[in-house]
N, C-alpha and C positions, 0 to 999 in steps of 0.2 A: 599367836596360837591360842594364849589362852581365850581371848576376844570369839575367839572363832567356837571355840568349843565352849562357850557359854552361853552364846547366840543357836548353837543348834539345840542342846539342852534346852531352852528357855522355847524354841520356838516348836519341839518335841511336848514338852506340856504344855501348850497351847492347843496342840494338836488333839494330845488324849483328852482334856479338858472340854473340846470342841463334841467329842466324840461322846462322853458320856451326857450329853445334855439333853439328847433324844428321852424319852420316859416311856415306855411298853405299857401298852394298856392293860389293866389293871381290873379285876372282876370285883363286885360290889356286890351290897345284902341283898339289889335284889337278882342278880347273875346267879348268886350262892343259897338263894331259898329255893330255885328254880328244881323240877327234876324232870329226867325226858326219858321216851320210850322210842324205840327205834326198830319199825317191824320193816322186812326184806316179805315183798312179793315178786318172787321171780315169772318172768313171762314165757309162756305157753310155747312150746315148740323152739325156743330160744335161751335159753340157761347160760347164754353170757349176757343178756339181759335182765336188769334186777330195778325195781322200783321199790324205792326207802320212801317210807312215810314216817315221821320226825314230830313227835304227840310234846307241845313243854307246859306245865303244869306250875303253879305254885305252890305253896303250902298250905291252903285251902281246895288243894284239888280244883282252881277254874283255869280254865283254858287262856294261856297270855301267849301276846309277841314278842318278837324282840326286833331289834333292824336288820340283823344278818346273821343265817344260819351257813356256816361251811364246813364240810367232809373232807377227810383225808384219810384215807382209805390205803391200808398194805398190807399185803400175805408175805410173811416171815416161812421160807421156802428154799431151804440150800442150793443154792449155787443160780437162783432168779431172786429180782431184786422191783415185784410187781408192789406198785403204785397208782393211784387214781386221786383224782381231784373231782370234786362237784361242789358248787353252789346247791343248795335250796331253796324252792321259789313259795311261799305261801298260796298257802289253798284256802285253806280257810282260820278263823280263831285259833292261834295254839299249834294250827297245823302247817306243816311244808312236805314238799314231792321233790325228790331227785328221780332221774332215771340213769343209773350209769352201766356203760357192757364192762363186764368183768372179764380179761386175760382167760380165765381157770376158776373152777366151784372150787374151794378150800377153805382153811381156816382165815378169814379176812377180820382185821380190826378197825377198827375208824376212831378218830381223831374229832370229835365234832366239837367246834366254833362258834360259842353264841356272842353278838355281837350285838349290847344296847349303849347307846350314848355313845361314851369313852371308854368306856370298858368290855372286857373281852373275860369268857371264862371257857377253858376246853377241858373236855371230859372225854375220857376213852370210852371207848365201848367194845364185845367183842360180839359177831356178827355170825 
């Protein structure tokens, strides 16, 4: 008995030990010089269609990239539980275009994901 319950303990911290070895990426100086502007043009005759343009900047004011911009988008709304996902695709220097149809016009916030090398930094935004 005791064998037994030593072996599952032992093979329990193997498990959690296993499990913390992952590492989450981690934002760096140049993630955290970065700063970003995020304009909503809604489209004409269609107001659950919205196209975000996503401006990131460094601390000299020039236009940089990064390898991956991601949105995550939710209106906080009693008793709906409205969510959206979009990638952003670069346009040009600095710049990225989502298009996403929005549920409902309201108060929406976004979650945005910049993503260089190994590391990741997200900043909210409110919309």
């Amino acid at each position: 008995m005791k064998w037994t319950t030593t072996a599952i303990i032992a093979m329990m911290m193997i498990l959690l030990a296993g499990c913390s070895l992952g590492s989450k990426p981690s934002s760096s100086p140049f993630l955290d010089d970065l700063t970003i502007s995020m304009e909503d043009t809604p489209n004409t005759g269609d107001t659950t269609a919205h196209a975000y343009k996503l401006t990131i900047k460094d601390s000299t004011g020039s236009l940089v990239d990064v390898d991956l911009v991601r949105i995550n988008m939710s209106m906080s709304m009693q008793g709906m539980n409205h969510k959206m996902k979009a990638q952003m695709e670069r346009s040009a220097l600095g710049e990225y275009k989502t298009k996403v149809y929005l549920p409902m016009n309201g108060d929406w916030r976004a979650i945005v994901s910049l993503k260089k090398d190994k590391h990741e930094r997200k900043i909210s935004l409110r919309l």
